[in-house]
N, C-alpha and C positions, 0 to 999 in steps of 0.2 A: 417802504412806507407802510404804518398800520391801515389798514381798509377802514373804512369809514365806521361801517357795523361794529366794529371792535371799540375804538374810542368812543361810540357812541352808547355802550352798552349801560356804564353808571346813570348815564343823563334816562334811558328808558325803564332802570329798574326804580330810580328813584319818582319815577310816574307811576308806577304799576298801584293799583287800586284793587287788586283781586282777590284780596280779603277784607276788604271793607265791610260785609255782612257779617263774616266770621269774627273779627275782631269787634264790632258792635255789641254782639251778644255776650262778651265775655264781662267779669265783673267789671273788668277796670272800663269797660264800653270803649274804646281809646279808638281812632281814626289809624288806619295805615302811614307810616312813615320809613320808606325803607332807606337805611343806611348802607350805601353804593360804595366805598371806599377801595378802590384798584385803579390801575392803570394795565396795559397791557405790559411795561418794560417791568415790571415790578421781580427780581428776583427770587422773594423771598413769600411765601403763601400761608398765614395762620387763619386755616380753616375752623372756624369756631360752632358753636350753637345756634344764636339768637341774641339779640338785642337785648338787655334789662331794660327795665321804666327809665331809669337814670343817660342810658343812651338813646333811649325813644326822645325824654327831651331833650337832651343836648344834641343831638343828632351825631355822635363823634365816638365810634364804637371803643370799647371796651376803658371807657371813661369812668372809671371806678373803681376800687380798691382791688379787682380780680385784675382788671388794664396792669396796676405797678405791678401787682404780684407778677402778671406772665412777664411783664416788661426785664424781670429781675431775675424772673427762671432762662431769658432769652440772652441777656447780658449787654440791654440796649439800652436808649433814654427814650423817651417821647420824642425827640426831632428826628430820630432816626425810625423810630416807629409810625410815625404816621405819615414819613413822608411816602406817598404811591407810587414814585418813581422805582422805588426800593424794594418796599413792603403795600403787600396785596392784605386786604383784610375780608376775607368771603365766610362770612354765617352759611349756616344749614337754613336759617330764614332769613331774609335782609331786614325782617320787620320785628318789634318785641311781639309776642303772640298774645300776651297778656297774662293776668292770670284769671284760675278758679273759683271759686266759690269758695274756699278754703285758703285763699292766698296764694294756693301752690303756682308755681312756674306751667304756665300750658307748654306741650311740647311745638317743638315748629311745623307749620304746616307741612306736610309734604307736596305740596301743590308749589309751592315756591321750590324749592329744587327740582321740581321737574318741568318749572316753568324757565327757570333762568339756569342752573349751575353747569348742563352740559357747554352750555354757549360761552360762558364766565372763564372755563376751564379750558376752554380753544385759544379761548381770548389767550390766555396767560401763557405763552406758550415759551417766555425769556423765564417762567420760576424755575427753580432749581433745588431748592428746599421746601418742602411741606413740613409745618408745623400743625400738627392736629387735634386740635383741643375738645375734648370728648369723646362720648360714646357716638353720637350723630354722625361728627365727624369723621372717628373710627370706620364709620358702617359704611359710609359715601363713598371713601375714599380707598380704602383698603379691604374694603366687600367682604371685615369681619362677621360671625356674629359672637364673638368671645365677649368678654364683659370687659371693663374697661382697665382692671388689677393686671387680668391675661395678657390684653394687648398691650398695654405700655410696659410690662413685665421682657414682653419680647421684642422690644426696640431695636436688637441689633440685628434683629433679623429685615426691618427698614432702612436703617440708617448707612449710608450718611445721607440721605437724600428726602427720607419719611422720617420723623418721628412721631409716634403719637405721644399726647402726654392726659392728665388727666385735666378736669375743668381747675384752672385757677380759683373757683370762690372760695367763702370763708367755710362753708358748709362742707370741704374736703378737706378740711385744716385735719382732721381726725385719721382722713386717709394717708395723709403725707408723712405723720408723727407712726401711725403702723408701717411707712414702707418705705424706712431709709432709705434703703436703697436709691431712691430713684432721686434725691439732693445731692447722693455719691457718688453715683452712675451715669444715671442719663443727661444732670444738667453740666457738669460739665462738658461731656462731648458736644451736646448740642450746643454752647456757646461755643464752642470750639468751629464747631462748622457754620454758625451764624456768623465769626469773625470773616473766615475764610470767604463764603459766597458774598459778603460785603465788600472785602479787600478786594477779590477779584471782579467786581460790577464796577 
């Protein structure tokens, strides 16, 4: 049986209020709302960034045109993506950070993963595949500091078990057309092994 503390982990980060001043001050001024999406049996772990605005309001991470893209780079649907028996969804924030003065993306606090992610990651302890979407996630996870080209460059040096990849948004459409490679390479295996740890859960 899961110990109490573990099931109970979405229900306390989605309480968590520990950037409530910090997200105040940003332009969007926006309230904390963290998006908890796991369970502990979940097989499968796409460790992401942060929340966009679009998932701060709907509350339903990666609810956006970056969501189909990775959905399509993984070779799954949405009922199979969100269901948390399966698939673990854990940002580098569980909150959107906001943005700047400039629009730009704030980066995620580091106070949220050092407030929640060791514990999140105990939790998970049926994953089996890590999917890692980003640099953030790169860095957490696999205690890079290479750039993001590098790391996903050398997938096979994870795989089958890590893969990094790069962020899904549209804003990497430029990165993906420079580096074949990685619609040649990487996504097929890694549907390959997203069949696989599915079939066999």
């Amino acid at each position: 049986m899961t110990p109490p503390s573990e099931t109970e982990l979405p229900t306390q980060i989605s309480a968590c209020r520990l950037c409530a001043d910090r997200f105040a001050a940003t332009a969007t001024a926006h309230a904390p709302r963290p998006v908890a999406w796991f369970r502990p049996a979940a097989r499968i772990l796409i460790a992401g960034q942060a929340p966009g605005l679009r998932v701060h309001q709907s509350g339903v991470p990666f609810d956006d045109a970056s969501g189909d893209r990775l959905r399509k780079w993984l070779g799954i649907g949405r009922d199979t993506f969100y269901d948390t028996d399966r698939v673990a969804i854990v940002p580098m924030a569980f909150c959107f950070p906001g943005y700047d003065a400039k629009g730009a993306d704030l980066p995620p606090p580091a106070i949220c993963r050092a407030t929640w992610h060791d514990r999140v990651m105990s939790a998970l302890s049926e994953v089996r595949l890590r999917v890692l979407v980003g640099g953030y996630a790169h860095r957490y996870h696999l205690g890079t500091r290479a750039g993001v080209t590098e790391t996903v460059r050398a997938w096979r040096a994870h795989a089958p078990g890590i893969f990094p990849l790069p962020h899904p948004s549209w804003r990497n459409t430029g990165w993906l057309k420079k580096n074949p490679w990685f619609e040649a390479e990487v996504l097929p295996a890694l549907r390959m092994q997203v069949r696989e740890v599915l079939d066999d859960g």
